[in-house]
N, C-alpha and C positions, 0 to 999 in steps of 0.2 A: 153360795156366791157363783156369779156367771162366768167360766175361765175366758181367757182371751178369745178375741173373735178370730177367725180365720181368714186369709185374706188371699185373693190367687190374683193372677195378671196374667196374659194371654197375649198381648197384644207386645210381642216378641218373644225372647226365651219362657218358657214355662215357668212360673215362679209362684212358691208357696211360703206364706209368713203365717207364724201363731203366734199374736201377738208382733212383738219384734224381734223374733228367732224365725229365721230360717227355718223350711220345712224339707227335706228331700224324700222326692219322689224316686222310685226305683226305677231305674231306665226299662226302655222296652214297652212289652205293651200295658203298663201300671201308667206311665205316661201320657201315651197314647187312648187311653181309658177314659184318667179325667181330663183329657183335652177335649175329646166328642163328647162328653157330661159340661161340661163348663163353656163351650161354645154354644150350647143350648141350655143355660144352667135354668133350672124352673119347668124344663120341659118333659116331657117324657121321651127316652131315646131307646129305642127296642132293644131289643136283645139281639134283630137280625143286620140292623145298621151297626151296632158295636162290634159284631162280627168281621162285616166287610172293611171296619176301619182296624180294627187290632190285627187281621191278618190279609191286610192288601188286598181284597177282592179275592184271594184264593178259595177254594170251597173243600175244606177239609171236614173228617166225618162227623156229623153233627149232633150226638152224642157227646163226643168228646170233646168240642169246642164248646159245648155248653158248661160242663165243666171243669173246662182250663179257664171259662167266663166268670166263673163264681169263685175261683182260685185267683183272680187276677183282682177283682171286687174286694174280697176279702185282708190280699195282700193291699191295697190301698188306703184300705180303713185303718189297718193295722199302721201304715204309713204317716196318715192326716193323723192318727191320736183323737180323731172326732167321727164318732161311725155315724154321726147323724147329719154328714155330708153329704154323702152317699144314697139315696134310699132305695130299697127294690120296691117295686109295683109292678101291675099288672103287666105280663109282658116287656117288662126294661127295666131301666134305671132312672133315677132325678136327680140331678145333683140341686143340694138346699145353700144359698148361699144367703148369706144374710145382704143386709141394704147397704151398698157402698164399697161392698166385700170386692168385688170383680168389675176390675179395669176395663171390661166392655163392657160392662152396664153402664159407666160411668163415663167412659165417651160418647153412648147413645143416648146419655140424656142431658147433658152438656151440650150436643149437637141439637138438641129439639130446643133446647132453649136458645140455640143462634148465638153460644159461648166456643166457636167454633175453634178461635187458637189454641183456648184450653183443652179442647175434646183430643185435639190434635199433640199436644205437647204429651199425651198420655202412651203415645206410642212410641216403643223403645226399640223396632228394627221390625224384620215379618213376623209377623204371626206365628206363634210354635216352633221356632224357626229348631228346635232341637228335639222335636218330637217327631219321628218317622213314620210317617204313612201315607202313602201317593193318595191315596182314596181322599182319606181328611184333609190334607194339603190342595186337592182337584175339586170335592164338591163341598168344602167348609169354608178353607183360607184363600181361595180366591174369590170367591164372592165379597168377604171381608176385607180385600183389598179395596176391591172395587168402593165399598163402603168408607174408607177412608177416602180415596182420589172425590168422591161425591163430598164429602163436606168439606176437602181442600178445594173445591171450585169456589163452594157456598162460602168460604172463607176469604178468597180472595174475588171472590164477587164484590161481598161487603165491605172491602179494602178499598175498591173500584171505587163505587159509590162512598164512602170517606174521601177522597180525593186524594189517596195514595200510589195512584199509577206510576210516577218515575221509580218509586222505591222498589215496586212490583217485578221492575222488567227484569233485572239479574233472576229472580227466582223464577219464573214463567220460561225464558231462555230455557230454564233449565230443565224445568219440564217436560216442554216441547220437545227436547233434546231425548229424554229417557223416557215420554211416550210419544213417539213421533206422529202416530196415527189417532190421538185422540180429540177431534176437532176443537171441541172446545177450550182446551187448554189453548191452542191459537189463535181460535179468539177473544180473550183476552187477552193473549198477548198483542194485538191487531190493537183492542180497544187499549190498554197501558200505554202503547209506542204514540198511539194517536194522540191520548190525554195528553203524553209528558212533551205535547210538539213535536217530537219525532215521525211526522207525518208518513216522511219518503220511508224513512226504517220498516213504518206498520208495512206500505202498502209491497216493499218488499219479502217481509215474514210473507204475507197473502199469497206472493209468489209462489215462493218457498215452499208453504203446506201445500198450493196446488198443484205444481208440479210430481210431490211427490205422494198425493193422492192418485193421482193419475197414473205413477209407474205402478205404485205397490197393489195398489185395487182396481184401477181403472175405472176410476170414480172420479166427479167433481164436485169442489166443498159442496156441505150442506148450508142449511136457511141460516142457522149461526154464523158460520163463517163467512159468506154473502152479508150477511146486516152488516158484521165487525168492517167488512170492505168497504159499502156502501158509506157507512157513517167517516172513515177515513177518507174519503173520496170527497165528503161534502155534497155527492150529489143526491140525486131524486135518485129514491130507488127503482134498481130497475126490473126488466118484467121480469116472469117467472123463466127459468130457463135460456136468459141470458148469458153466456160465460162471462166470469170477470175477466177484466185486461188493462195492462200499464194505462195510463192516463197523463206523460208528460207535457201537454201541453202549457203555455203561462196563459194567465190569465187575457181573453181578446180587450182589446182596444175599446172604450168604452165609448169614445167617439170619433172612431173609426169613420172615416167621408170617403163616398166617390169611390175611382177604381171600379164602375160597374162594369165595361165591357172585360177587365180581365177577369174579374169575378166569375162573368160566364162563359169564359173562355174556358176556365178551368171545372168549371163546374159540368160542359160539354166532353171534357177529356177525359174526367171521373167516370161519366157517365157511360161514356161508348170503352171504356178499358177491357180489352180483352186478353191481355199477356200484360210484362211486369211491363207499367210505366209510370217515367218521369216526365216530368215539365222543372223546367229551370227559369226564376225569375231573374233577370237581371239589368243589370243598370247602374248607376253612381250610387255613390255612400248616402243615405239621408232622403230616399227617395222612397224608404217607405216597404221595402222588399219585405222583411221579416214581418211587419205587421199585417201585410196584404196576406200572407205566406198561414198568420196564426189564425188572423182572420176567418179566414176559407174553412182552414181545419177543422176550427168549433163549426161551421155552418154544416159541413159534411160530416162528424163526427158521428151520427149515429148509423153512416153507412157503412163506417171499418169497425166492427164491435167486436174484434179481436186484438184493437187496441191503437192506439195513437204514440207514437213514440218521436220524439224530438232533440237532436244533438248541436250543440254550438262549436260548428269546426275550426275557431279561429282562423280563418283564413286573411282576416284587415287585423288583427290586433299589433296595435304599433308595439305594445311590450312585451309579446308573449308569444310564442312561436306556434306554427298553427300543429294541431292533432293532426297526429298519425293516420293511416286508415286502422291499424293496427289497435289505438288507443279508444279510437271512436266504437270499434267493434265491442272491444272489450264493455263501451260502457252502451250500448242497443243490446248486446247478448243479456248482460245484468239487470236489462230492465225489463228483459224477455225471461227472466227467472234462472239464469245460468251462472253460480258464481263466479269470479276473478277467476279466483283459482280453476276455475276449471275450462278456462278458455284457453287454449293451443298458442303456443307460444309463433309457430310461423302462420302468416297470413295466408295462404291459403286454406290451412286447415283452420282456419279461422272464421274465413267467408263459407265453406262446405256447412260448417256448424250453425253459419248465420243463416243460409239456406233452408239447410233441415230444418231447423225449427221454425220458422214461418211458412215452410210449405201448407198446402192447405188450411191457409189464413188468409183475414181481413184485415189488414192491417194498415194505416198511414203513419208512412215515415217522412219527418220534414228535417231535411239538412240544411241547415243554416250558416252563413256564412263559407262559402265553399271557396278554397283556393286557385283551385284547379280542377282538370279531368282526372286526374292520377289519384290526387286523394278520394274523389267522393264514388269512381266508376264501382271500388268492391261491396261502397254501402248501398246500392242499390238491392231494394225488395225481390226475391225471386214471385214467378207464380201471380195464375191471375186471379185478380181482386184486389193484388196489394198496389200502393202506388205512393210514388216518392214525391215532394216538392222539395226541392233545392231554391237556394237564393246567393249569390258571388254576384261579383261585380265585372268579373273576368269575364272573358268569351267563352262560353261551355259549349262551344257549336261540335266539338267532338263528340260529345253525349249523343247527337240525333243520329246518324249512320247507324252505329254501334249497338244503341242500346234503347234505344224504340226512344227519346227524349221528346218533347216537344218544349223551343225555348218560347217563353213572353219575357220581349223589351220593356222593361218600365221606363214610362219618360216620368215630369214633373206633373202633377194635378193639373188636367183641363182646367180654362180660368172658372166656371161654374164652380166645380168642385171644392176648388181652391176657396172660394170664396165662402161655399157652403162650411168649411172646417172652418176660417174665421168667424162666422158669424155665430155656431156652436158655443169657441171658446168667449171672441167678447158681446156677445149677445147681439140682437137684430137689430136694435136702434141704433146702437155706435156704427155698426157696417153698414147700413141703410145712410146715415147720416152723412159719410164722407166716400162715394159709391168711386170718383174717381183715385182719389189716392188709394184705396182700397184695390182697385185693378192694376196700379203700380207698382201694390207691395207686390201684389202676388207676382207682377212681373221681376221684378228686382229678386223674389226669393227663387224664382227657375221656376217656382211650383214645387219646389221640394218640403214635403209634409213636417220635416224636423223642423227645417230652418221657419215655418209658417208658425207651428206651434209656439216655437222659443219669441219669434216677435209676437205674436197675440200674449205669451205671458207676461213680456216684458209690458206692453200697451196697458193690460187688466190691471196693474197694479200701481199704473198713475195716473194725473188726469191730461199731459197734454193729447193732442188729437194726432191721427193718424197720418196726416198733410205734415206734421213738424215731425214726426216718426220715419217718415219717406225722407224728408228732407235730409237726417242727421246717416240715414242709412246710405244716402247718392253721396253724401261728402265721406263718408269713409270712416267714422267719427269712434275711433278707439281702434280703428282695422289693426290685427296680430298677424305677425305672419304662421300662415296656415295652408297647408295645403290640403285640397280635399283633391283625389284623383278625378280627373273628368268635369271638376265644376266650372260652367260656363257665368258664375257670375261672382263676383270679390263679394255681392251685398250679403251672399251665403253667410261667409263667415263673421262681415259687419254684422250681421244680425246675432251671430252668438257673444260678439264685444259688445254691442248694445244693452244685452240681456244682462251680462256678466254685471257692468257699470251702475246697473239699476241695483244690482244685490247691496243690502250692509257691507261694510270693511270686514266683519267675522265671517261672512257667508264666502266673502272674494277670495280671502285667505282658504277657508277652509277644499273651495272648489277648485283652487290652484294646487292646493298639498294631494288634496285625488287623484289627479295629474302624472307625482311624481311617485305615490306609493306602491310598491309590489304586490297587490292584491287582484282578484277578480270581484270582488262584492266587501262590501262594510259593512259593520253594525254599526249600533249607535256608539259600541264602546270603541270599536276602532277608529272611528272617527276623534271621539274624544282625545285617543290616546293623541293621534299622528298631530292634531290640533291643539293640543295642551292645554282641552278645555273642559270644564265641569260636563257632565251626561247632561242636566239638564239645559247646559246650551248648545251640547252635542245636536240636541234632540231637536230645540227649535231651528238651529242654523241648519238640519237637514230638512225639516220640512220648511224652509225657506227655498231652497235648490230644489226639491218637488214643484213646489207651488212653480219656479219658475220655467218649471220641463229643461231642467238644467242635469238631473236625476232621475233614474226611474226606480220604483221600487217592484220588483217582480214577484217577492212570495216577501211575506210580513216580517219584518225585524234586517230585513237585506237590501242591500240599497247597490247602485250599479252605472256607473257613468256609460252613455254610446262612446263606440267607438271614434267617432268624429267629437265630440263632446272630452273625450278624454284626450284626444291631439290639442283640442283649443286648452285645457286646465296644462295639459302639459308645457305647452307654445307658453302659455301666459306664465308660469312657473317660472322659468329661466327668464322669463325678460322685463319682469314685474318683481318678481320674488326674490331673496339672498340666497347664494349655494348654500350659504353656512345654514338659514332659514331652513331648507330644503331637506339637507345633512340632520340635521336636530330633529324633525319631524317622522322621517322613515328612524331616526335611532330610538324616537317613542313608541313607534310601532313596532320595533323590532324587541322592545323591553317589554311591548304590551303582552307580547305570543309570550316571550321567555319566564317571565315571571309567573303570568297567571296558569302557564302549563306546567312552572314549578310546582305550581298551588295544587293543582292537579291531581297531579304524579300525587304527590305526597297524601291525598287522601287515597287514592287506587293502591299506591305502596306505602303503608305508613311504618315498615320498617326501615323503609329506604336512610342511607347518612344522607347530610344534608352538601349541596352542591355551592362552590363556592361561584356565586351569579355576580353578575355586571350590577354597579348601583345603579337603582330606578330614580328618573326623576318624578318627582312627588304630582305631578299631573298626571301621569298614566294610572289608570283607573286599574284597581287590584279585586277581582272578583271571589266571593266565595263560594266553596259548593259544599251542599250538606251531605251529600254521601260520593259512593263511588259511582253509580249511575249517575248522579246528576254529572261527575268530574267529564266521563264518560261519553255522555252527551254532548257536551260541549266543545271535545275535543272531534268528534265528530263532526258535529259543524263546520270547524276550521281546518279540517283538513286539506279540503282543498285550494285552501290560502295558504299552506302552511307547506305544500309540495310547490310553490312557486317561491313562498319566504324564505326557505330553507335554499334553496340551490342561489336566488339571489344572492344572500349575506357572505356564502361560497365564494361565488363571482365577484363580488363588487365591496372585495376588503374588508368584511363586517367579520372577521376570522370568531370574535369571544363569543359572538351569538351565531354564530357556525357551527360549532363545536357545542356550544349550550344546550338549544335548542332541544336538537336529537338526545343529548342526554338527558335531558329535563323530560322527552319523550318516553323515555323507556320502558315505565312500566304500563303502558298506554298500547306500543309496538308489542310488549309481553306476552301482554293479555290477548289481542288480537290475532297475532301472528301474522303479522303482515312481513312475509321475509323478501320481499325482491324492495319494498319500500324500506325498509327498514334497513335493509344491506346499503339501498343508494344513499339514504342520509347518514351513516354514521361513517363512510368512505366519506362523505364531503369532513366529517365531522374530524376525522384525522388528517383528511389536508389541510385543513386551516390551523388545526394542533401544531402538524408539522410546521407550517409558514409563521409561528408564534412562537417555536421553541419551546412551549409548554406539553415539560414532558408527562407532568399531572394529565394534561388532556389528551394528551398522543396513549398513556395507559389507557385509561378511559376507554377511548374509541376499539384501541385492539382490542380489549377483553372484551368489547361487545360484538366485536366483529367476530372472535372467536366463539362465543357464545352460541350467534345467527349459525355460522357457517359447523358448529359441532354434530348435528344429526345429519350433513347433510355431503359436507368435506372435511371430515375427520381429522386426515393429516393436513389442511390447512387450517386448520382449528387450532391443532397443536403449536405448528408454527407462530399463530398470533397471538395464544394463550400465553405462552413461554416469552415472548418478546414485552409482554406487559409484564408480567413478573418480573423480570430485568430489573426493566425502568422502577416498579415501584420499590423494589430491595435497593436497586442505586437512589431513592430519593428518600429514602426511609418510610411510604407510606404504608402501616404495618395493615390497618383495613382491606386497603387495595392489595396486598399479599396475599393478605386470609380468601380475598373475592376469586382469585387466580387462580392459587391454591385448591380451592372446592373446584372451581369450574375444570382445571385440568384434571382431578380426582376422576369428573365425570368423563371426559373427554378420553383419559386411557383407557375405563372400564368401558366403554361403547367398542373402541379396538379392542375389546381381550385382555389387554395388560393388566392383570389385577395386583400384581407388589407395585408394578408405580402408581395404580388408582390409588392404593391401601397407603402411601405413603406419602402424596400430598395429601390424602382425606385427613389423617392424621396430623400432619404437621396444619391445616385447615383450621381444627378443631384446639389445637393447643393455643394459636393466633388468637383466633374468637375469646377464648377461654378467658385469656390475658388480657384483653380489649376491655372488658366486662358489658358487655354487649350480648344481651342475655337472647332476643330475639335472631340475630345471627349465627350465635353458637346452637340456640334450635336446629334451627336451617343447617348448619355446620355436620354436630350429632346424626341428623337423621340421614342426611344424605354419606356420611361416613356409614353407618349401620347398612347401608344397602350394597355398599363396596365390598364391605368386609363378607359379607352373607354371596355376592355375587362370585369373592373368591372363596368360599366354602368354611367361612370362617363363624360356622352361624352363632355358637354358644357367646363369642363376644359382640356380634351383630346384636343377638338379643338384649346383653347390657347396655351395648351404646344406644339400640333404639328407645328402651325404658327409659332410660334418661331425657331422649328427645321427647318422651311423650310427657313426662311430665313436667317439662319447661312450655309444651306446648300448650297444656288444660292450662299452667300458672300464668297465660298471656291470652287471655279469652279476646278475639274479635282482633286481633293483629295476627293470627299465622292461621294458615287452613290445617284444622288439624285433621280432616283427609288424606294428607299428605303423608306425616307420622303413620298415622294406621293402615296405609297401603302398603308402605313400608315394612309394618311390624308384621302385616301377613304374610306379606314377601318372605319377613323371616324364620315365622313359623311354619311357612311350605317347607324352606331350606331343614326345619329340626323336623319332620314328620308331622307335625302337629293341625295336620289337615283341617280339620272338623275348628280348631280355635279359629284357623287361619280365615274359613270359612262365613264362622260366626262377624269374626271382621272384617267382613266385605260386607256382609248384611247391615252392620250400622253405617257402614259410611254409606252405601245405597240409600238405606232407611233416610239418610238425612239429607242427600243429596248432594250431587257433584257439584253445583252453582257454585261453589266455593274454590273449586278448582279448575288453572286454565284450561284452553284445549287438549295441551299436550296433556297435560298431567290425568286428565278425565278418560283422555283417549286409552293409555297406558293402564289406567286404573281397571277398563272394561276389558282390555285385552288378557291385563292380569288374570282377573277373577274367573274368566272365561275357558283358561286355561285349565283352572284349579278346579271348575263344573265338571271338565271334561274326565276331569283323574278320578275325581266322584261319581264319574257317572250319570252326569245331567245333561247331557248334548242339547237339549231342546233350548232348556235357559242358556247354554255358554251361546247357541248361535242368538237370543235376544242379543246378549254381552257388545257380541262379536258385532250386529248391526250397527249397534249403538256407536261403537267404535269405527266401523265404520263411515260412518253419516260425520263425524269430528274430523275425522281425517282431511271428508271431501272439502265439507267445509274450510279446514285453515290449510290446504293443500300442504299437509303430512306427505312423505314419498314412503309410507307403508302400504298405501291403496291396494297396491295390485298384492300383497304377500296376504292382508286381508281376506280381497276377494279369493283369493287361491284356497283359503282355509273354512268360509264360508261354502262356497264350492263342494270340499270333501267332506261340508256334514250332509249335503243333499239338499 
């Protein structure tokens, strides 16, 4: 009879089975032996290569290492129980493994057949990871690596094409994260962000890898990384040897008229630019500035091909106060590749860095909407080639002295022009047909290109003529009071009452409620909500307000009232509309954010307790997301509605969606680490607490604030940690004790103090316990286990971590069990147990950080890095140490500089 077959695995720890027992190999170089036999199993491996792998390259007398060779062979047969594993031949060794025997044969052909997740599922951390020998490890186990990262592309290639890209992007993050320099991993990440809508996100990563191609190698992407750009960009590709660059431009004017002599006015100043310069358009609201402004840009665009960059300074917005230079900077630096975080908090060192990086560049920058000299003088381009277009309404004539300017006046459309945009929108036989009332619209409208537009749409979509259209415009017929600064004629704003009056009663309603809501842009769902109407008459009643140039939509799915358009929806609000109307509409909007970011949250945390929310009324549309990337995304999106929402509801007595909001935010802010955002909404988040009485939310907000401010203001960490604890032992909430509890556990062990860590961690753990809240008392355990190990307590660290870890495997896909086993390393460093401690960092590597936030990822590298060092692996702990690095910069961690200090003294 044939005894069991023998079975190895390679592709992690060494492992030998006969049958289903266990085989042990004898450490040293027995190990060592049949790793270089089994990583070539079927081949013939010399007797001179076995050498240089069983004794590290050293060259001892070779007599005698022939046989300590045959002594090592021998003890191994002796070992497997199967000498016909082993064979000698001419010159070497063969290891005989039968078919299916050895876990690398079975990923390499797994992989040829394009069963790529299986091939992949078959790896259980590195290669040999307990077998010693730099040689095998140098010219075996790195190649094999290599060999894995090639079918996890081919793997997630094939994902790609499945149409799996949102699900993609958390694992690719992460990648990119732990091989920072390998292009193509970026590229796909490029193409995922792009697939999953995440447009701006891709052509940011694009950044990202460029910049830091450029530090580390001084290199720029390859033909990959260029496609993945190209194809996010939507354009024509471009030639070889082009650099990529930002592309914020909005889409030009489709039927854009007229404006020639400024056209080539500007197109003269481009031309002759020999230092930094500006031209500033300006003139009244409606006349067309920003379009003539985008205009131009696409026509010029392939002369700055280090990039086009575009900011909205709010300097008109009636609701919303204009950008900073400060703010503006921050968001030109991020599209020039420099993250938040890593832009200088004073404005001069602000503009030094804006400088720097566009020295010796092409670039056009167009600032739009400008208030004044003061804000827009430090966004000015240094260096020649680059060259700014500004558009305000104010007198920029400070700009020309100073700073090389040149202004152009826009007046109204010459009457030709004027006429030539009519005849565009309602075709050539209607303007042909009535040529005089046709020269009195355009006199009646100033020549202003908005107010032209709005009457031609309003005209396209009835049938009387143009003569009864003038007529109803000279009597003033629905006139609002409106004021445009500078307008020389009342039919301006008649023509937007005109327009309005043509709309449906849903369409009027809805263009009035735009008016009064706290947004910069809408979807369809916010629309619905604020209007308390089904998506699909969301949907038609906004392109109804398109149709009537009432609306504009800039990039797909976002919709955007003018600024003059948003004074008339508001004008007409209060004086057509109910307060109480008004009231009800922004409280649907404000129920839209809180609830569907409850929705959220709760997939990104699905351990989270549940939040006691405002009731929804049953019109506001409740979205779903299917994972955490898509929650992810979304919140994304809104974010920039959502730093206006938020401080709104602050201001303007919405205190329960004050306070909600940010909380419903949390594990969104978590994961991110967005701490200067994150500080200013949960501060709003506890003034509205406090102006409620609600000392449920007043806890709430301080434990979070203690949270934020713990890695960074310790002892005010303490103070806020300790002040929610109060409150919730005075109101009995035993959860919110247990949350307090942990967090101050951590907050004294960051000071030192390890009996107060050790005795909230404890009394933490007891709470949980009694809760029966199995995923928080996880959480509870482990971060107790790290307390106790931190105060030198490791023997019962060990119990209480084993405990965390096996609550953590009995709750698969709710707790990152990374977290647990960095831990348990942590606390087999503290017992001596180096080499186990070791072994567990290899699988959490193995399997990857994606599962853990920045912090935790950051800490994870630094840990392990530490532990290379005590080993003996400088080379690897400084990878660690990069890696740790690059997280840091990104969610601006204040370890940066202790970092680079220890990178530094490896050389």
């Amino acid at each position: 009879m044939t005894g069991p077959v023998t079975r190895f695995a390679v592709l992690g720890p060494l492992e030998v089975w006969r049958g289903d027992e266990p085989v042990v190999v004898p450490a040293g170089r027995s190990r060592a032996l049949l790793a270089a036999l089994l990583l070539r199993a079927g081949q013939v491996v010399t007797v001179d290569e076995l050498v240089e792998r069983l004794w590290d390259g050293d060259q001892p007398n070779p007599q005698r290492t022939r046989a300590t060779l045959h002594m090592v062979v021998a003890r191994l047969r002796q070992a497997l129980g199967d000498p016909t594993v082993v064979r000698t031949v001419t010159h070497g060794y063969v290891a005989d493994v039968a078919p299916g025997a050895l876990d690398l044969h079975e990923f390499r052909d797994l992989a040829g057949r394009g069963r790529f997740a299986e091939a992949l599922a078959l790896w259980r951390g590195t290669p040999l990871s307990d077998v010693r020998s730099d040689v095998l490890h140098a010219e075996e186990v790195a190649p094999l690596l290599e060999e894995r990262l090639a079918v996890l592309e081919r793997r997630i290639e094939a994902d790609l094409e499945a149409g799996r890209a949102a699900e993609l992007v958390p694992e690719l993050r992460s990648l990119t994260r732990e091989h920072p320099l390998r292009e193509r991993f970026w590229a796909m990440l490029v193409h995922a962000l792009h697939r999953s809508g995440r447009t701006a996100e891709a052509l940011a990563a694009y950044q990202e890898v460029r910049v830091l191609l450029a530090e580390e190698l001084g290199v720029e992407p390859g033909e990959q990384l260029r496609e993945a750009h190209r194809l996010a960009l939507g354009a024509v590709p471009e030639p070889p040897g082009r650099v990529a660059a930002p592309r914020q431009l909005p889409a030009d004017v489709r039927s854009f008229t007229g404006r020639r002599d400024e056209v080539a006015a500007l197109d003269r100043l481009a031309a002759h630019a020999r230092a930094a310069t500006a031209v500033a358009i300006t003139g009244m609201g409606g006349l067309g500035k920003t379009a003539l402004a985008v205009h131009w840009a696409h026509r010029v665009a392939a002369d700055f091909p280090d990039g086009q960059l575009m900011v909205n300074l709010r300097g008109y917005d009636p609701e919303f106060p204009p950008l900073t230079p400060e703010q503006a900077l921050t968001q030109l630096l991020g599209a020039l590749g420099v993250p938040a975080e890593r832009v200088p908090a004073a404005l001069d060192e602000q503009v030094s860095l804006y400088r720097s990086v566009l020295a010796d560049r092409r670039i056009l920058v167009v600032l739009d909407n400008v208030a004044d000299v003061a804000q827009v003088r430090p966004l000015l381009p240094p260096g020649a080639g680059n060259f700014a277009v500004l558009t305000g309404r104010n007198d920029l004539r400070g700009l020309v002295a100073l700073d090389d300017a040149v202004l152009v006046r826009l007046n109204g459309l010459a009457p030709a022009e004027a006429v030539d945009l009519l005849r565009r929108v309602l075709g050539p036989d209607r303007v042909d047909a009535e040529p005089d009332a046709i020269a009195e619209l355009v006199d009646l409208c100033a020549g202003l290109p908005l107010a032209l537009r709005v009457a031609a749409a309003t005209l396209a979509g009835e049938p009387r003529g143009v003569a009864d259209y003038v007529t109803a415009l000279k009597a003033g017929d629905g006139l609002a009071e409106l004021e445009i600064p500078g307008d020389p004629a009342s039919a301006v704003q008649s023509t937007f009452c005109l327009s309005y009056r043509a709309l449906t009663p849903a369409a009027q309603r809805l263009f009035r409620l735009l008016g009064v809501a706290p947004c910069r842009d809408h979807t369809v769902e916010t629309a619905a909500a604020l209007a308390g109407m089904g998506l699909d008459e969301a949907r038609r009643v906004l392109g109804e307000l398109l149709r009537a140039h009432l609306l504009e939509q800039p990039r797909a799915g976002r919709f955007v009232l003018h600024d003059l358009l948003r004074l008339h929806a508001e004008s007409t609000a209060c004086t057509e509309g109910s307060e109480a109307e008004n009231e009800l509409a922004v409280t649907r909007l404000l129920d839209f954010y809180l609830h569907n970011i409850d929705r959220a949250d709760r997939v990104i945390r699905p351990t989270r307790t549940e939040l006691p929310l405002t009731p929804v009324d049953g019109a506001v549309p409740l979205l779903a997301f299917a994972d955490q990337a898509e929650a992810v995304a979304w919140i994304d999106g809104e974010m920039p509605n959502l730093r206006l929402v938020i401080p709104y509801a602050g201001e303007h007595g919405r205190h329960e969606h004050a306070w909600q909001i940010p909380t419903a935010l949390w594990g969104y802010l978590y994961r991110n680490y967005v701490w200067t955002e994150w500080r200013r909404f949960t501060e709003i988040a506890l003034a509205s607490a406090r102006r409620l009485g609600n000392r449920f939310a007043e806890a709430v907000a301080l434990h979070t604030l203690g949270g934020i401010t713990r890695n960074m203001r310790p002892e005010e960490a303490l103070d806020h940690l300790h002040q929610a604890l109060a409150i919730r032992e005075e109101i009995g909430h035993v959860h919110g004790m247990a949350a307090s509890c942990l967090e101050l556990a951590g907050a004294y062990e960051s000071f030192g103090r390890h009996d107060e860590a050790v005795r909230f961690g404890e009394r933490a753990v007891q709470l949980w316990a009694g809760s029966g809240n199995e995923p928080a008392l996880a959480i509870a355990l482990n971060n107790h286990a790290g307390t106790l190990s931190a105060a030198g307590r490791h023997e019962q660290a060990l119990e209480v971590c084993l405990r965390a870890v096996e609550l953590y495997r009995r709750l698969p896909g709710r707790l990152a069990l990374g977290v647990v086993e960095e831990t348990l390393a942590q606390v087999l460093i503290g017992l001596g147990r180096l080499t186990d401690a070791a072994a567990t960092y290899q699988r959490i590597f193995a399997r990857g950080v994606g599962e853990l936030n920045s912090l935790s990822a950051m800490r994870t590298h630094l840990n392990y890095a530490d532990l290379l060092l005590r080993l003996g692996d400088p080379g690897t702990a400084r990878v660690h140490l990069a890696h740790a690095l690059e997280l840091c910069v990104k969610a601006g961690f204040p370890q940066e500089a202790e970092i680079r200090a220890r990178l530094a003294g490896l050389g």
